[in-house]
MARZADREN-939834 format. One line per 5 residues: for each residue x, y, z of N, C-alpha, C, CB. Coordinates in steps of 0.05 Angstrom, whole numbers. Atoms other than C-alpha are relative to their C-alpha. Glycine has a CB too. Example, Ala and Ser with C-alpha at 12.3 -4.5 7.8 and 13.67 -1.06 7.14 Angstrom:
2
18/-24/0/246/-90/156/18/24/0/-20/1/25  -16/-24/-1/273/-21/143/-15/22/14/9/9/-29
***
This chain:
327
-18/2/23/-580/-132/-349/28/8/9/-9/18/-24  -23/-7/-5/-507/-133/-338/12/29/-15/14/-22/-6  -14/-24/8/-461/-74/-349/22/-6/-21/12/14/25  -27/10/29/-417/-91/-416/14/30/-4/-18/-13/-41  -25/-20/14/-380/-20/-413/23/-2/12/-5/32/1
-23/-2/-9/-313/-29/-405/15/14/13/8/-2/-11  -12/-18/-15/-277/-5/-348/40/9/-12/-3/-17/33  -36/-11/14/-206/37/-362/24/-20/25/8/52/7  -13/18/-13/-156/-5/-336/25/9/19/7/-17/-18  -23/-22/-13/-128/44/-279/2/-14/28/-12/37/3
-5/7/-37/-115/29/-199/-2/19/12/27/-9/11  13/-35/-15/-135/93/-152/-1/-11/16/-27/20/-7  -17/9/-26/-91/90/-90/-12/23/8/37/-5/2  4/-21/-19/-118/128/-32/8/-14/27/-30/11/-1  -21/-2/-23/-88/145/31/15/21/11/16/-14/-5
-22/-31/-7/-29/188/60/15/-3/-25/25/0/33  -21/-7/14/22/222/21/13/22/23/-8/11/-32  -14/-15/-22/75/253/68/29/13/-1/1/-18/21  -33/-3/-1/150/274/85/9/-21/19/12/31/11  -16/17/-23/192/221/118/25/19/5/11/-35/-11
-26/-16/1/249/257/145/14/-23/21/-2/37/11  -16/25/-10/301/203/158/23/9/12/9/-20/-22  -22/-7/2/355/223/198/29/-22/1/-3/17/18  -35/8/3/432/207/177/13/-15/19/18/23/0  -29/8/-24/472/209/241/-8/-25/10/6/23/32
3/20/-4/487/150/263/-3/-6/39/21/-10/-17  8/4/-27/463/116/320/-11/24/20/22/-11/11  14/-13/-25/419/174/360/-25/-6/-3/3/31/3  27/-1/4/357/183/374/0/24/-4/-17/-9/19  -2/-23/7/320/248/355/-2/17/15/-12/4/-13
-11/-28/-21/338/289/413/34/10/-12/3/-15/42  -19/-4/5/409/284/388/7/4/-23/9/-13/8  4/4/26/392/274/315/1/31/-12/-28/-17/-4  0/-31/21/413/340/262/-3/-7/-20/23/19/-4  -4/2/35/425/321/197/-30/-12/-11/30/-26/-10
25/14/-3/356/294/164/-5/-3/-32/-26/17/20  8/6/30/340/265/91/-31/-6/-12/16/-27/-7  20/8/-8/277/276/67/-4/-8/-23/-16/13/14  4/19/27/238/235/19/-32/1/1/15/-37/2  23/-6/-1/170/228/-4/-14/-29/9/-7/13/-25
3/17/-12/131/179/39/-29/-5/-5/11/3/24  25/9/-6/64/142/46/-5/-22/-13/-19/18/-5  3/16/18/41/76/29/-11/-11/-12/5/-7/1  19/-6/28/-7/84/-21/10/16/-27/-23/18/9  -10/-14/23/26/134/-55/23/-20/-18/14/31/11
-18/22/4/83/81/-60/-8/-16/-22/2/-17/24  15/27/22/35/26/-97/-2/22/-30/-45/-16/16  6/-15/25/17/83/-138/25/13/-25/-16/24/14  -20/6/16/84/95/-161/14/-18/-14/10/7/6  -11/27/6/104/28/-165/-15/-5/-29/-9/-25/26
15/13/26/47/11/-217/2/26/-23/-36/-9/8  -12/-15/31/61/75/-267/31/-5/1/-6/40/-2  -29/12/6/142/52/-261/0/-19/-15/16/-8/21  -2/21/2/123/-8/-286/-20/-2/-36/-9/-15/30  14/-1/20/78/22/-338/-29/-4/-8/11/-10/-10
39/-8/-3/0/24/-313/-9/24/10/-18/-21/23  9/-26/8/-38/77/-310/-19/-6/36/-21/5/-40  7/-4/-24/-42/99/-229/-7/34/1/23/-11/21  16/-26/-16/-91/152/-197/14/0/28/-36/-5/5  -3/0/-24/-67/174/-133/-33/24/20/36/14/1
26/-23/-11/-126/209/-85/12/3/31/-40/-16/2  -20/-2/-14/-104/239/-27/-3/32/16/25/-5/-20  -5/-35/-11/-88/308/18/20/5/3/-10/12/24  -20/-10/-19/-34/350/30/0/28/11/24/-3/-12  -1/-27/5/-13/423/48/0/7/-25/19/10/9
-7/-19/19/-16/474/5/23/11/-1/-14/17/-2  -17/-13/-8/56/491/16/19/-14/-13/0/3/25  -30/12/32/130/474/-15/-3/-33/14/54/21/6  3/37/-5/118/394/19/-8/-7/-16/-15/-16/19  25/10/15/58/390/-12/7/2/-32/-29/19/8
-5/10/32/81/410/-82/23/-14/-6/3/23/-20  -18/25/5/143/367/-73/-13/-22/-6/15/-7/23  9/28/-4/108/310/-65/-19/-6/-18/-9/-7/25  15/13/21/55/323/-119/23/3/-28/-36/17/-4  -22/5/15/119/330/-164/7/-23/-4/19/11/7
-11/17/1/148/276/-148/-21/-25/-4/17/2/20  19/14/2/88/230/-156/-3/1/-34/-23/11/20  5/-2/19/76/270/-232/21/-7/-10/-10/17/-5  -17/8/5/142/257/-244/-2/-28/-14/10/5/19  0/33/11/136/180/-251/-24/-1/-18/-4/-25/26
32/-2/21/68/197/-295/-21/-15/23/1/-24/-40  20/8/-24/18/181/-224/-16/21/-8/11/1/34  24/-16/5/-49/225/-243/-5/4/35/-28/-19/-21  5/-11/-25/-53/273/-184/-30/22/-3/30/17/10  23/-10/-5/-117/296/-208/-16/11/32/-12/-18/-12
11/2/-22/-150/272/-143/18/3/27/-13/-22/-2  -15/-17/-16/-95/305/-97/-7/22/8/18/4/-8  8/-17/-4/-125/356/-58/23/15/28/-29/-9/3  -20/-16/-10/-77/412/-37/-19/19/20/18/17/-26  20/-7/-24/-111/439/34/11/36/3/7/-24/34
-4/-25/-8/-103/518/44/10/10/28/-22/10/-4  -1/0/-29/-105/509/127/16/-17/10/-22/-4/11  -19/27/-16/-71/445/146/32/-7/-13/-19/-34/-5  -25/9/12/6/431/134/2/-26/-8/19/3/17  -8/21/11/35/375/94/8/-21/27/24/8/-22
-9/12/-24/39/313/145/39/-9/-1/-23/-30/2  -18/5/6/100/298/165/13/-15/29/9/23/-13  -10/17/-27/145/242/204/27/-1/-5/-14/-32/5  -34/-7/-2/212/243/230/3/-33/11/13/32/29  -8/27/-13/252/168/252/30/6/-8/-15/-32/-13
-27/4/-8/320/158/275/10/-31/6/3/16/24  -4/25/-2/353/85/278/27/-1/20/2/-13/-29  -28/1/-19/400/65/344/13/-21/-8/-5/-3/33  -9/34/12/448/3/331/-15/-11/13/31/-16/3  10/24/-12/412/-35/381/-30/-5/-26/-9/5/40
19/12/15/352/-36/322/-36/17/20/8/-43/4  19/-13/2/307/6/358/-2/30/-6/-9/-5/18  1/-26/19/274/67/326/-18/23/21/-19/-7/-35  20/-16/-6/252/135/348/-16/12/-22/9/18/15  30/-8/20/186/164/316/-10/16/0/-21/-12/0
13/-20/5/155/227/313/-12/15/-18/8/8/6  9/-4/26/98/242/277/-18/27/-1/-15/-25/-9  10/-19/11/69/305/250/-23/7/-15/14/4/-8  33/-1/15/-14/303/232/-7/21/-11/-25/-4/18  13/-31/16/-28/353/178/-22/-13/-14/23/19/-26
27/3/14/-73/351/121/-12/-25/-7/1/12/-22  8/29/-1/-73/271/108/-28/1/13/21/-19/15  13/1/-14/-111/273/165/-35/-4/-15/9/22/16  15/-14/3/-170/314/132/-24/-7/-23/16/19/-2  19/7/34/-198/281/66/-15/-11/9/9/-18/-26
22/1/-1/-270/280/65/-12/-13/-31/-7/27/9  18/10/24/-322/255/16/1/19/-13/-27/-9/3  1/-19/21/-331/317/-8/20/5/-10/-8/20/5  -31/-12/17/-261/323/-36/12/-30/-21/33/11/32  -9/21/16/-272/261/-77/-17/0/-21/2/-26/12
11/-7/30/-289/259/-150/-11/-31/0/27/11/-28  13/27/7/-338/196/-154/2/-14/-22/-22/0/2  -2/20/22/-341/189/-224/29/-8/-4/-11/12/-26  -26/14/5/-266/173/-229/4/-21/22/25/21/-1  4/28/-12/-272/127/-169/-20/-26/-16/-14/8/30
14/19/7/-330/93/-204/2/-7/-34/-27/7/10  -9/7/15/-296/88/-265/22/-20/-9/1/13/-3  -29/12/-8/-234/53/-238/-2/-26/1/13/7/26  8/36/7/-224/-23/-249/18/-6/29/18/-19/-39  -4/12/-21/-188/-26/-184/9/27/22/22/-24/-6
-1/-16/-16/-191/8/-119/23/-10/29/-30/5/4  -24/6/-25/-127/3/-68/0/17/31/31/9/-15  -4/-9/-30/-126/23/8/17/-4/10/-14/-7/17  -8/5/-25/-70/24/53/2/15/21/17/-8/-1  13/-4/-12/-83/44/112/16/11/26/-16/-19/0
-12/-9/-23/-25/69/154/-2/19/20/16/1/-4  3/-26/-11/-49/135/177/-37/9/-9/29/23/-16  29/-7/9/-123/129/145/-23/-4/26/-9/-22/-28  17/8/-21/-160/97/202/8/16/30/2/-34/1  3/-4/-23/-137/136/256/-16/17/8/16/4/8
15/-13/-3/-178/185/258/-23/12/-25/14/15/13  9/-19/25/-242/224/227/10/27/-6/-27/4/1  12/11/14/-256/250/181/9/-24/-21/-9/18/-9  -8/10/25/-207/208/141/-11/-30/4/33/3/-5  11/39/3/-229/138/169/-29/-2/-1/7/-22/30
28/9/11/-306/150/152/1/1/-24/-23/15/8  0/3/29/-287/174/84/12/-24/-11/12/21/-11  -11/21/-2/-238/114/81/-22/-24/-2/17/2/23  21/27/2/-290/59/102/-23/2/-13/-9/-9/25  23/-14/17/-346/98/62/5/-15/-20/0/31/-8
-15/6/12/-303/87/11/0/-37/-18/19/10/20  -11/29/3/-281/16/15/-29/-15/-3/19/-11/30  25/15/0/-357/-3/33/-19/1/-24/-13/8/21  16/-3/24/-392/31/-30/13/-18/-23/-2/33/-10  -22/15/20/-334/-3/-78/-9/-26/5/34/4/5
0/33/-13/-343/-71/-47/-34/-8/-9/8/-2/45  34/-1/7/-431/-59/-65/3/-3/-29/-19/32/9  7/-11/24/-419/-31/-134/23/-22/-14/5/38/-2  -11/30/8/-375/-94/-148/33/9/-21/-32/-20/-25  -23/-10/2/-307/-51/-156/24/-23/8/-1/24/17
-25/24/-9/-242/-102/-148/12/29/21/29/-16/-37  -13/-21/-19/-214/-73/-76/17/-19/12/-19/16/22  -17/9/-12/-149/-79/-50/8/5/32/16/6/-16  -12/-8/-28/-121/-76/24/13/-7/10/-9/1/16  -33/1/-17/-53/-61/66/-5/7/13/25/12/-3
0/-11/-26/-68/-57/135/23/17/4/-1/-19/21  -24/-15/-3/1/-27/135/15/12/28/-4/20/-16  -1/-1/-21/5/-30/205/26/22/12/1/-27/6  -20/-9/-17/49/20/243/-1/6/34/6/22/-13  17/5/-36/41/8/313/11/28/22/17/-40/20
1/-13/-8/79/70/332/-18/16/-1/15/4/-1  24/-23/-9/16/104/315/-21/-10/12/-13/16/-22  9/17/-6/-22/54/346/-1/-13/33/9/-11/-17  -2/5/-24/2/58/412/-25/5/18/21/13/7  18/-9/-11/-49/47/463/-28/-12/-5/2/23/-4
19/15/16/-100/25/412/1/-15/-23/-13/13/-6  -3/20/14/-88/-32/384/-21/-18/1/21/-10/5  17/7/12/-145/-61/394/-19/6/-26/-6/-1/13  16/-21/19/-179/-14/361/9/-3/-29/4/32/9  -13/9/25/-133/-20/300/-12/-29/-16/32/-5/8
16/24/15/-156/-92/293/-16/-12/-9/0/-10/2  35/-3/10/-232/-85/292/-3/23/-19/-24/9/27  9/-12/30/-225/-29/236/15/-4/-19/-1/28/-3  -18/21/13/-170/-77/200/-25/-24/-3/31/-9/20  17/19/1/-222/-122/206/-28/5/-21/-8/-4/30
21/-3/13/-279/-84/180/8/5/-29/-15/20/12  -5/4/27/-237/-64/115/0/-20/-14/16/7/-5  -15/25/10/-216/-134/105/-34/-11/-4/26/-19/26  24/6/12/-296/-146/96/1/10/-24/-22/9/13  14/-12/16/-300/-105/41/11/3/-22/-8/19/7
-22/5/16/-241/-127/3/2/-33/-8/25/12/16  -8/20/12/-220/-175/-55/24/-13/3/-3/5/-20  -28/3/-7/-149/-172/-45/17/5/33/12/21/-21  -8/-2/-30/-116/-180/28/28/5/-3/-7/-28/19  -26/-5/-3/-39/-163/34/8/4/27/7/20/-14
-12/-4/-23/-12/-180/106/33/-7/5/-16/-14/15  -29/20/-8/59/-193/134/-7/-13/21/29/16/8  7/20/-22/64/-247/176/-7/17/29/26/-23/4  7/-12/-31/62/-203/245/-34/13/-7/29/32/12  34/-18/2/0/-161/218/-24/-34/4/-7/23/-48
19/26/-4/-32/-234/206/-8/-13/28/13/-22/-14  4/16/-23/-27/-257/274/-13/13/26/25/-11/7  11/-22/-23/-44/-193/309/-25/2/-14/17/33/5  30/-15/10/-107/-179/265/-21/-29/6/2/13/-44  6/31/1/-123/-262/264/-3/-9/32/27/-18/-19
-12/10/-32/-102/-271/345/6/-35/-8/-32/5/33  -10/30/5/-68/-332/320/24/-3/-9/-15/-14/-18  -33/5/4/-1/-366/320/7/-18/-35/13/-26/32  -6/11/16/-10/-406/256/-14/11/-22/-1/-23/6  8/-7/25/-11/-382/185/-26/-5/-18/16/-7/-10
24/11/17/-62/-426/151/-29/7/18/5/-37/-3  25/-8/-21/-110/-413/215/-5/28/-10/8/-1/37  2/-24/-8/-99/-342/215/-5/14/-38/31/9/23  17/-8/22/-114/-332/131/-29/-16/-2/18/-4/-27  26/11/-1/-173/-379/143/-23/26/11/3/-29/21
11/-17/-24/-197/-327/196/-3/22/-27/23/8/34  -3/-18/26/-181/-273/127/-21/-5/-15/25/-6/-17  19/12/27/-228/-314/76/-22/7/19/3/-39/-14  23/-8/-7/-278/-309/129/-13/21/8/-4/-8/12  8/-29/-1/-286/-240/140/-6/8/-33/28/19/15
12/-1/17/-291/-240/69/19/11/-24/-22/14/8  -24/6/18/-223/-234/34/5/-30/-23/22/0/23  -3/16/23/-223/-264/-38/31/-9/4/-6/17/-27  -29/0/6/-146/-263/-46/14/10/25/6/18/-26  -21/-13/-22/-97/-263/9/28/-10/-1/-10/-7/31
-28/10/13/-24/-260/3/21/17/24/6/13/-39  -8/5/-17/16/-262/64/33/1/-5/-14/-22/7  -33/5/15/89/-239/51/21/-9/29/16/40/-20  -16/10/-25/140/-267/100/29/-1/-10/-11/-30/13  -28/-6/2/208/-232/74/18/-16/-26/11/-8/30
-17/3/12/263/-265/44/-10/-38/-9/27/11/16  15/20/12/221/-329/46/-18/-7/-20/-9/-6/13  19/2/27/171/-314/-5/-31/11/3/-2/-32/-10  17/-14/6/97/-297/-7/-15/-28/6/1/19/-26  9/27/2/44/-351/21/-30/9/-11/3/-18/30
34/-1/16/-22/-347/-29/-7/-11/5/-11/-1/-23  17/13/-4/-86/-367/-17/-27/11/-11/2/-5/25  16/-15/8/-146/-360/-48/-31/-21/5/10/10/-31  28/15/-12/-197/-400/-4/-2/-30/-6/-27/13/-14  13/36/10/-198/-469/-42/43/-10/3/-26/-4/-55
-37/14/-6/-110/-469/-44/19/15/17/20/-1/-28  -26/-22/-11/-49/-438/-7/22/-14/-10/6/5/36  -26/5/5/18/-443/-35/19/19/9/3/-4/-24  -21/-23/-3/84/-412/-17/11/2/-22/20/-3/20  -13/-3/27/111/-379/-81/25/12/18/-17/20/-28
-37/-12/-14/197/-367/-57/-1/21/-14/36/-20/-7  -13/-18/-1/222/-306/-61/34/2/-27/3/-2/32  -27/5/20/284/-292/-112/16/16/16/0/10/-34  -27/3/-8/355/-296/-86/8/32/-5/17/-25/-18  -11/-17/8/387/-230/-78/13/12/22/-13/13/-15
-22/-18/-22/441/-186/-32/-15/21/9/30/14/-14  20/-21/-3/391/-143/2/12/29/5/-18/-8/23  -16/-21/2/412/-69/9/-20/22/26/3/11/-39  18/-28/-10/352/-31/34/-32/-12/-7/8/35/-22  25/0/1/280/-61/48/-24/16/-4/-2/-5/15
14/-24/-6/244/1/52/-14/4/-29/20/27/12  20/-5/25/178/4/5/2/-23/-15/5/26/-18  8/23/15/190/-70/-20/-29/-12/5/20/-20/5  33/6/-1/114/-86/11/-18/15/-19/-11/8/27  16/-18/23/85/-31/-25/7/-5/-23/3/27/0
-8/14/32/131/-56/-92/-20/-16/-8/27/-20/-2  10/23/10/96/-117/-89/-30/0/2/13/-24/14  37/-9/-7/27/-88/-72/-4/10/-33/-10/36/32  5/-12/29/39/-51/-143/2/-13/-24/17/18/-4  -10/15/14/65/-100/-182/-27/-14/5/29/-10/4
16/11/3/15/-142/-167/-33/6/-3/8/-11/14  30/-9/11/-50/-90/-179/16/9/-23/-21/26/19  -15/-7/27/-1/-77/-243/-10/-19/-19/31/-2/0  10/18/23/-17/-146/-274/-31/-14/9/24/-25/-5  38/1/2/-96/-154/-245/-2/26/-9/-22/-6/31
12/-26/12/-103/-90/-282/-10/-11/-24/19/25/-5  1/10/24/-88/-113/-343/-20/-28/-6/28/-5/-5  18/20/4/-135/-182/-334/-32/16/-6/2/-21/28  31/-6/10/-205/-175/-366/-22/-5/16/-7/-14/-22  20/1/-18/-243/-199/-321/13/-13/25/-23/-16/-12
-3/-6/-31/-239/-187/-245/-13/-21/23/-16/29/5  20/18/-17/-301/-229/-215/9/-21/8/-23/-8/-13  -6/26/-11/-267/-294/-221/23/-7/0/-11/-19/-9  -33/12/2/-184/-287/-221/-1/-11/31/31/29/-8  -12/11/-31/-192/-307/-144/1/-26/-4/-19/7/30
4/23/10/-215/-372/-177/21/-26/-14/-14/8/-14  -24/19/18/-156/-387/-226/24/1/15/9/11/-33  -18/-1/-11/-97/-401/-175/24/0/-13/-1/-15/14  -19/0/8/-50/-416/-223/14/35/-18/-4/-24/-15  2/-28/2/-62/-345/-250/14/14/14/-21/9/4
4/-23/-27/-63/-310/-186/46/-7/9/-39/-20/42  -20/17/-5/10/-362/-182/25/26/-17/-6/-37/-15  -14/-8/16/36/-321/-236/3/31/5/-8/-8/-24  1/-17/-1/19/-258/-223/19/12/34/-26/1/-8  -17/-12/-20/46/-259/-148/33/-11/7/-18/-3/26
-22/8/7/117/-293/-171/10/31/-14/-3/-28/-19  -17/-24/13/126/-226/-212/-2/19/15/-8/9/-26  -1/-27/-30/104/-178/-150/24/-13/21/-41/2/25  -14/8/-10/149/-222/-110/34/6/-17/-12/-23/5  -20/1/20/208/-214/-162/2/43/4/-15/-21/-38
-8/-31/-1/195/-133/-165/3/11/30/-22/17/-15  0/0/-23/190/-136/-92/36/6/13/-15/-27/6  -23/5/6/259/-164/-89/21/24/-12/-4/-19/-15  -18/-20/13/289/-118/-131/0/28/8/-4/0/-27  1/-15/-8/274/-63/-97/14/-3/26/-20/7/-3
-17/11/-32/305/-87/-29/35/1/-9/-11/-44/13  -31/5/4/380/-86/-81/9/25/-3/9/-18/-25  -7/-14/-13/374/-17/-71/-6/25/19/11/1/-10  10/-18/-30/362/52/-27/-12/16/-11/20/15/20  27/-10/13/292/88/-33/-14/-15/-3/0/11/-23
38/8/13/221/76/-38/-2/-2/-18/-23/15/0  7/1/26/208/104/-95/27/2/-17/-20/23/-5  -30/-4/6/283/112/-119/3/-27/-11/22/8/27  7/18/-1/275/39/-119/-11/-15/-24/-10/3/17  28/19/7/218/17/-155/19/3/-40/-48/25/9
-10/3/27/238/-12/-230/-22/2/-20/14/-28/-4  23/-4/24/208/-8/-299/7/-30/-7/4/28/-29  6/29/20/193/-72/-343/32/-4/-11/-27/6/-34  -18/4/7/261/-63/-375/28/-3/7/-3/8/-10  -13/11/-18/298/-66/-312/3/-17/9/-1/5/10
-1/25/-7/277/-125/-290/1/-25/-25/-24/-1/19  -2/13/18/290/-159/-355/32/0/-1/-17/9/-22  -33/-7/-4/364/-131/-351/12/-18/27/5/36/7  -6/20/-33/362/-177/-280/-4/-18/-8/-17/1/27  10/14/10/339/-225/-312/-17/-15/31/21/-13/-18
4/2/-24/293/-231/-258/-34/3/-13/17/23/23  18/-4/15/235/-221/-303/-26/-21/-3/14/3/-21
***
């Protein structure tokens, strides 16, 4: 007999939550680097702000220190109204934290700082609010590198994907942590991408996770691992959907860019913002023109976050982007 109780129509982002500490001066690297701006980073927590800015009702799950990072960052999360219930503040391990510096020539230095992220276990996860959740989001920049967080992680992803949970996934590739093992990256990018409805690559992640030069090949290679929905953003060009039977490129909206930073994660939110709100989950991979509509308005909040500076600083409400008329 089917299950007719209605799920609450939330999203429950897990992952890191961190400190970026960006530094200022211009042109060094961070041997030379003083000055340093810090902000609250991770990109899960990101989606998860994105979709209460916008006015859905986001869980974040998660580790940090127990220390002044750690309650920064669950501030700034309650702040936007993000349910940090499932935020577990660690007693032993410091708040993670990464430092980057930008030279003119366009390359970056990186140094990163593994605290408590690291650390989230099963046991520090409240099931019934996972198995209550109408949609479950992963990205994955700092989850898979190590245990315990990448067994709880694929635990995770694999029980949701059984119990017939709608799951999302952002490889979110950062290859400075990745150095070395990159293969490796792409056989446990691979195994999430089994166990997921929703796919979100940029074109480079597609071709490194796919080993292929052409788009349509390389989301074909996506559907067969077992990705319902895959949506392939490729910048200022637009967003190429596919959902197994069509692919279209939906364009991008026109705008003076300012500051990229956390427009992937915008449009990761925006778009588990309006499959929240749909009633039934099982078969939107089905209705393309749907799926058409829904990733024209993640593409649109996407956008608007790139006009100006901040992640979350960034991210608009419903009555912002109506004031853009961008809506």
């Amino acid at each position: 007999m089917q299950n007719t109780v209605k799920k609450k129509a939330s999203v429950v982002c897990i992952g890191e939550l961190l400190i970026d500490f960006f530094c200022t001066d211009v042109d060094v690297d961070l041997t030379r680097g003083k000055q340093f701006l810090k902000n609250a980073g991770g990109a899960p927590a990101n989606v998860s702000a994105a979709i209460a800015k916008l006015g859905g009702d986001a869980l974040f799950s998660g580790k940090v220190g127990d220390d002044s990072f750690g309650y920064f960052l669950k501030q700034t999360l309650e702040n936007l109204n993000v349910d940090t219930s499932m935020l577990v503040m660690d007693k032993e391990a410091i708040t993670t934290l990464a430092f980057v510096s930008l030279t003119n020539d366009g390359e970056r230095d990186f140094m990163f700082h593994r605290g408590a992220d690291a650390l989230l276990t099963i046991d520090d996860i409240n099931q019934d609010k996972i198995d209550s959740a109408k949609i479950l989001h992963f990205g994955s920049a700092t989850a898979l590198l190590e245990n315990p967080f990448q067994e709880t992680y694929l635990t995770l992803m694999k029980k949701a994907n059984e119990d017939g949970i709608f799951t999302s996934f952002d490889p979110n590739s950062r290859m400075d942590l990745w150095r070395g093992r990159i293969d490796e990256f792409v056989d446990l990018a691979k195994v999430a991408i089994s166990s997921s409805d929703f796919v979100k690559v940029s074109e480079e992640e597609l071709h490194l996770i796919t080993d292929t030069i052409d788009n349509l090949a390389g989301i074909n290679v996506l559907h067969g691992l077992g990705a319902k929905i895959v949506a392939v953003t490729l910048g200022k060009k637009g967003t190429l959907l596919s959902n197994g039977k069509r692919a279209e490129l939906i364009k991008s909206v026109p705008i003076v860019a300012v500051d990229s930073t956390g427009a992937g994660d915008a449009f990761v939110g925006a778009t588990l913002y309006k499959l929240a709100g749909k009633e039934n989950l099982e078969d939107v991979h089905m209705n393309f023109e749907q799926l058409y509509e829904i990733i024209s308005f993640a593409n649109k909040v996407g956008a608007h976050v790139c006009t100006k500076i901040g992640a979350i600083a960034a991210l608009p409400n419903i009555e912002e982007l109506h004031e853009l008329s961008i809506s």
